[in-house]
C-alpha positions in Angstrom: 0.0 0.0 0.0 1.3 3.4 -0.9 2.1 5.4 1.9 0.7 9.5 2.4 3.0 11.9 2.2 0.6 14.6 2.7 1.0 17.9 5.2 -1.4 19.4 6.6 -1.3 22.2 9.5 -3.1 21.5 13.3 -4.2 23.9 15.7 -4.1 23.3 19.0 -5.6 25.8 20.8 -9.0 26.8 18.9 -10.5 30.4 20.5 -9.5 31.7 23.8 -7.9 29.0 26.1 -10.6 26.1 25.4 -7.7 23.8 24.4 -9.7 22.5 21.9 -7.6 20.4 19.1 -8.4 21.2 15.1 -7.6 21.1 12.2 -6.2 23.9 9.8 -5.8 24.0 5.7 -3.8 26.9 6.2 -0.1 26.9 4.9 3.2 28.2 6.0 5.8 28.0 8.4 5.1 27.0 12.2 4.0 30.1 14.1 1.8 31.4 17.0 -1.6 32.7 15.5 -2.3 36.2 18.1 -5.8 36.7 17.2 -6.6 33.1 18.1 -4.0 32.3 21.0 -3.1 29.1 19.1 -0.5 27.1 17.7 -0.3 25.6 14.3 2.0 23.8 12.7 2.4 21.2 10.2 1.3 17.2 10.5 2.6 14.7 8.7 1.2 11.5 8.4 4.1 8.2 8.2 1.6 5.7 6.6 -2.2 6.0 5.4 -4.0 5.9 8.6 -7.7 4.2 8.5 -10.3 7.0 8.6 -13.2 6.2 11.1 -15.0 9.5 10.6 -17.4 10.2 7.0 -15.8 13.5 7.5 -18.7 14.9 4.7 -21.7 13.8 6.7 -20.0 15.7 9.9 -22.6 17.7 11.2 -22.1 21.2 13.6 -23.5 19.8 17.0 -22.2 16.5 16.2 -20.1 15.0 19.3 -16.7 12.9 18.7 -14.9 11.0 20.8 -10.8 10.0 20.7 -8.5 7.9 22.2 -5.0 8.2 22.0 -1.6 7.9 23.1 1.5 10.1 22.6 5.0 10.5 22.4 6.8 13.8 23.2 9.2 15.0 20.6 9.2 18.4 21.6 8.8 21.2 24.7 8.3 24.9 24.8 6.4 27.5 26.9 3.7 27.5 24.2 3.0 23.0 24.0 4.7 20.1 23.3 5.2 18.2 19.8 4.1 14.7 19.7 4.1 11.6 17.9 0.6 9.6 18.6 0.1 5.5 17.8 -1.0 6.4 14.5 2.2 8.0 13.2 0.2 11.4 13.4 2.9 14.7 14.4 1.6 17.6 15.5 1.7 20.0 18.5 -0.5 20.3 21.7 -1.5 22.9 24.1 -0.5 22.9 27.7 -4.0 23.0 28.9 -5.0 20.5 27.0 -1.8 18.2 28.1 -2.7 19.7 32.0 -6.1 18.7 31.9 -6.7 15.8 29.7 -3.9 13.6 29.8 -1.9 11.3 32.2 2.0 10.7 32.4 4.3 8.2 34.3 5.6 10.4 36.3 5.4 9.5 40.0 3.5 12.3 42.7 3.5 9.4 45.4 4.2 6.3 46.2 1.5 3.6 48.1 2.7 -0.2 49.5 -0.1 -2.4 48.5 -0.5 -6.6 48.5 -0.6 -8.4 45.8 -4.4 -8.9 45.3 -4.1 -5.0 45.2 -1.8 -4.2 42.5 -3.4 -6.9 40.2 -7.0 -4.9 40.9 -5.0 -1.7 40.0 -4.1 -2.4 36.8 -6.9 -4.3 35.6 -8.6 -1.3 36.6 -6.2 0.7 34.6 -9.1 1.4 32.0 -7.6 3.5 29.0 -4.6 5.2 31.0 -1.3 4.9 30.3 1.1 3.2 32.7 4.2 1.6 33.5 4.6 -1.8 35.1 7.6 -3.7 36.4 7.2 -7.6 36.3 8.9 -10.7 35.6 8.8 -12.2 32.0 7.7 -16.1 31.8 10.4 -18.4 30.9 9.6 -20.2 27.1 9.5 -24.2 27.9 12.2 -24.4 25.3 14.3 -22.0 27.5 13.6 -23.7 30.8 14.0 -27.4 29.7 18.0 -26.0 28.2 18.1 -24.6 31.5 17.6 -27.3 33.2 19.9 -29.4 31.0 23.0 -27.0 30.8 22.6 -26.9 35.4 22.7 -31.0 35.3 25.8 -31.0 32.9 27.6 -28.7 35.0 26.9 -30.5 38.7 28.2 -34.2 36.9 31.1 -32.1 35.2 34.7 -33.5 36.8 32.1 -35.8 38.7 32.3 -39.8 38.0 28.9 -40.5 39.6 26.2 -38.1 41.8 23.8 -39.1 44.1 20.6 -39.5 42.5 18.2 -38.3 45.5 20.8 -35.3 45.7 21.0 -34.8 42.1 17.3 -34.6 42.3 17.0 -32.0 45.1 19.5 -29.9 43.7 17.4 -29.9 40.3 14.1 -29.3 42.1 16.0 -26.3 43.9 17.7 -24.6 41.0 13.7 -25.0 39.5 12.3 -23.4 42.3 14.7 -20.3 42.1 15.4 -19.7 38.8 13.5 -21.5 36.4 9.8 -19.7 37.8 11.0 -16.6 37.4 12.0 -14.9 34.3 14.0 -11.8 33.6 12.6 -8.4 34.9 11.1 -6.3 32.4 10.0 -2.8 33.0 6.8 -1.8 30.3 5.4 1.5 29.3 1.9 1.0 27.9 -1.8 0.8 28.3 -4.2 -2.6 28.3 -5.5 -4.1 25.7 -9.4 -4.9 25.4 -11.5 -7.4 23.6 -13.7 -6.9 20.3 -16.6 -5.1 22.2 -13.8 -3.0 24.1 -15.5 -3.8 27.3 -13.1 -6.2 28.8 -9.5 -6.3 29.0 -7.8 -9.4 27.2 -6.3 -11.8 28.8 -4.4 -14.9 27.8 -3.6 -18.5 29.8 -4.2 -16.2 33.3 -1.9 -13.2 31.8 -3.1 -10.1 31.1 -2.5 -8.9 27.7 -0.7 -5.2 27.7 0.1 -2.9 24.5 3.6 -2.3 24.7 3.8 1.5 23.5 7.7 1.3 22.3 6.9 -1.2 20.3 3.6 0.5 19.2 5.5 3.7 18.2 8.1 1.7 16.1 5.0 -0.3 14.2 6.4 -3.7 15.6 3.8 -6.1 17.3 3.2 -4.5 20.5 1.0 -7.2 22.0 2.9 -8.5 25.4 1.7 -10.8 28.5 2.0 -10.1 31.7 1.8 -12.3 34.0 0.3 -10.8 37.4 1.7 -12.7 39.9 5.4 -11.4 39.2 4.2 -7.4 39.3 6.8 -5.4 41.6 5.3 -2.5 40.8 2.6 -0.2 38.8 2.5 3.9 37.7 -0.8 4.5 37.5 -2.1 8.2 37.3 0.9 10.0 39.5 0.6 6.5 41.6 3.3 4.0 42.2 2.0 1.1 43.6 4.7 -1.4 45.0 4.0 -4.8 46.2 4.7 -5.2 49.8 
């Protein structure tokens, strides 16, 4: 499929300080518009996005809704420049980023059980968050494991005891092979079809991973909600106790 190279101009601003995002034909350079206290600037599109709105039978009074998520590219006193999931660029007002949006940035910090931090983020709902938790080992991966720890307890060894041989395996399982490496994710959770339940997969709860979203990659991850250490959630960092 051919891909858009089409620029168009976005105003982020609209009348007075409403905040209110739209869209401008206009051309030119990037500058501040006085008699509308906004900024516009150009967007570029990466790839032909999929348009959900009949943008002809759009109708004054009509309402819209939007969700999506963002990368900062760029800061000033007057907005920032982002990148959203749908390779749109284009700049945004502080009141809008103030008032409408949530970050990973941590206000405060609650100790919470287990039970807890699982409720938090499959209450998560469409925010963005970042959670730390520990990767599941592939069966492939633990079975080598398993086989490369045996080779080296009978290496420069003639014969092992088998009962010992046995509990050292079943220890080195318990320890290592149940818990995989730590992984720290930036992202929000994914929902079913009907959008009204978040997915989950053998027990795991199915993430977008937004890295991997921005780069167009497969950004589908697992995590597995008994190995969470911790969860950003709103200004919130919930750590397991």
């Amino acid at each position: 499929m051919a891909t858009s190279n089409k620029r168009r101009r976005v105003n982020s601003g609209g009348s007075g300080n409403s905040g209110v995002t739209s869209i401008s034909s206009r051309r030119g350079n990037s500058r501040r518009d006085r008699r509308r206290g906004a900024i516009i600037t150009t967007l570029s599109t990466n790839f032909l996005a999929t348009e959900q709105v009949d943008y002809d039978q759009l109708e004054v009074g009509d309402y819209l809704s939007r969700v999506a998520y963002y990368q900062v590219t760029e800061k000033s006193a007057d907005g920032i420049r982002v990148e959203n999931d749908s390779g749109f660029d284009f700049y945004i007002s502080p009141d809008i980023v103030k008032n409408e949006m949530y970050d990973c940035h941590v206000e405060q910090e609650q100790k919470v059980t287990n039970t807890e931090l699982i409720k938090k983020l499959k209450g998560a709902g469409e925010a963005i968050f970042t959670v730390e938790f520990d990767k599941k080992l592939t069966d492939k991966i633990q079975s080598q494991a398993l086989i490369d720890y045996e080779n080296e307890l009978m290496d420069g060894l003639e014969e092992v005891n088998p009962a010992k041989k046995k509990r050292k395996l079943n220890k080195f399982a318990r320890q290592y092979l149940l818990q995989g490496p730590h992984r720290t994710l930036i992202g929000h959770l994914a929902h079913n079809e009907d959008e009204m339940h978040i997915e989950t997969q053998f027990g795991n709860i199915v993430v977008i991973d937004l890295v991997e979203a921005m780069a167009q990659k497969n950004p589908r991850r697992e995590v597995n909600p008994h190995t969470i250490k911790s969860l950003i959630l709103k200004g919130v960092r919930y750590v397991r106790k």
